[in-house]
Phi, psi and omega in degrees: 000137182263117146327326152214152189255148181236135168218125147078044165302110163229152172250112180249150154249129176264130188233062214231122166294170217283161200303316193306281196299342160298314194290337176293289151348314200061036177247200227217146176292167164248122169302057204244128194258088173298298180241119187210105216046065164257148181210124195187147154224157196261127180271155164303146174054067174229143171266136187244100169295149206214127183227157195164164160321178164275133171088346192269030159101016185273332173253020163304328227245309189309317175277030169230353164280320147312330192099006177319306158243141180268130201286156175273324171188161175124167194225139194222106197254154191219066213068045191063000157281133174281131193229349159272357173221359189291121189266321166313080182346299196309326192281315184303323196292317189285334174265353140310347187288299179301026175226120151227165174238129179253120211269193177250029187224100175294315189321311217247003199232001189265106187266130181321323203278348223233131154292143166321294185315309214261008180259308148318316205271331174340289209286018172243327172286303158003306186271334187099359196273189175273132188234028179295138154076000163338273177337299221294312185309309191251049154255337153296337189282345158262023167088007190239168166272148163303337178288349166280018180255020169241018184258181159248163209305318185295332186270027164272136169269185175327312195283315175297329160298311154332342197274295190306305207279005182248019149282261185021297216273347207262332205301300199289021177074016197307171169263318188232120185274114157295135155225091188315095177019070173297342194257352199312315186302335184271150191263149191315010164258317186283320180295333177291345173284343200256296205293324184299334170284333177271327149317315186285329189287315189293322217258340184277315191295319212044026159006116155255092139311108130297085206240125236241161204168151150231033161251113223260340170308325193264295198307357172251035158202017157254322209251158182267342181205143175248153167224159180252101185260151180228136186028103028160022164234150200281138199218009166201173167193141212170124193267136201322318176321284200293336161272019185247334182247354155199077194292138195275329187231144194298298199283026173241303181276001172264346166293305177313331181264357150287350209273152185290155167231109194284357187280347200252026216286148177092317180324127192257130157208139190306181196243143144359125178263162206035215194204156182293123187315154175291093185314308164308340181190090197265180191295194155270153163088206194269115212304336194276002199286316178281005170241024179276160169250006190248345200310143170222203189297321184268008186270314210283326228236319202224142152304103191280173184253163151308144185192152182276140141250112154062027191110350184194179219215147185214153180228098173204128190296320179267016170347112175076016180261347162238165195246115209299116198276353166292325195298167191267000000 
């Protein structure tokens, strides 16, 4: 069963100067379309991964599924509640309860000011619920003493805060975690302790993860299925076997062949030609078409659509035409 469904998710921003100075100007608002038509679902206790640049819509899609942000149109369902056309407070309040997010700066998502007990314990006092023994129960389940819960955030390190914040997202009982790049702010050792503690949660937990990342080494050994957003559109989808050894779109296999490999110490691989296209005036046609090398005429003139491939799904006119440059 799936938890959650996402369909024809688009975001526009208006990002236009202010009214005055356009008319003095004369100029036309600016548009920028973050996220556009994505559609993709998550089954319960499944991790669903989401990859990509810097700008290409992941942790957009990630605040409109909390609710963070409200969609310009498209639908986000959560146990079968739509929470973009659904009007009943009550049905909202209850499945929002099943959502927390784990952001990607402990430093900054933590308030300085608030003990680990009264920080943890929110998002259940908040409600009227019981916090007795809260803190304490799940900072042990996250690897702290019970004994840090008179303490504040600064006498924590980096890792340890990530820690308090997935007691936080742990305290209301969810179903479903979103997670904006948790581990990026950390340094690799300490991350591998963070991701290794969130395997262990989903499966004690019975968890559904969104996880949201541009490291492709980590969503490839936590998540059960990746989608590849490019400019805010999903442009693969694929569970890590078939996509790390025969990725269906060229802008999937130029992430991989750039990604570090420890089996490859030496190995020349050109570095990604260009750069991500203007989200204001993106290209025609299929937006990856000017950094593509497989690219023609019908790349340029049409839009692919998502379509099954090999098990998962892709939008390329040239699907399955590449070859990792990189591969042993």
């Amino acid at each position: 069963m799936n938890l959650v469904s996402i369909k024809n998710l688009t975001r526009v921003f208006d990002v236009s100067k202010p009214w005055l100075n356009r008319v003095i100007e004369r100029l036309p608002k600016r548009m920028l379309t973050a996220v556009s038509d994505v559609s993709f679902e998550i089954p319960e206790r499944t991790t669903y991964a989401l990859v990509g640049e810097s700008g290409s819509g992941k942790s957009t899609i990630g605040k409109m599924v909390v609710g963070l942000l409200r969609p310009t149109s498209g639908n986000v369902e959560i146990d079968g509640v739509d929470l973009v056309t659904e009007s009943d407070a009550a049905v909202i309040d209850r499945i929002r309860t099943d959502i927390q997010m784990i952001f990607q700066d402990p430093f900054a998502s933590l308030n300085p000011r608030w003990r680990v007990r009264d920080i943890i314990a929110e998002p259940v006092a908040a409600r009227g619920g019981n916090t007795d023994g809260l803190a304490e129960r799940l900072l042990e389940q996250v690897g702290l003493s019970a004994d840090d819960v008179n303490k504040y955030p600064h006498q924590f390190s980096g890792g340890q805060r990530q820690r308090l914040c997935v007691a936080r997202a742990l305290a209301s009982e969810p179903k479903l975690i979103v997670c904006d790049e948790p581990t990026s702010a950390l340094d690799v050792s300490v991350q591998a302790q963070v991701l290794n503690l969130m395997s262990d949660l989903k499966e004690v937990h019975g968890l559904t993860y969104l996880f949201i990342s541009h490291d492709l080494t980590v969503v490839r050994h936590m998540a059960d299925t990746i989608g590849v957003l490019y400019l805010g559109r999903l442009v693969e989808e694929a569970s890590p076997d078939a996509l790390f050894t025969t990725p269906a779109h060229p802008y999937t296999a130029m992430l991989i062949d750039a990604a570090p490999r420890l089996d490859a110490f030496g190995r020349e691989v050109e570095p990604p030609e260009g750069e991500i296209p203007d989200p204001i005036d993106p290209p025609k046609g299929c937006a990856f078409h000017p950094r593509c090398p497989l690219a023609t005429d019908i790349c340029s003139a049409e839009r692919p659509t998502l379509q099954p491939f090999n098990g998962g799904r892709v939008a390329c006119h040239h699907a399955g035409q590449v070859a990792l440059k990189g591969a042993a």
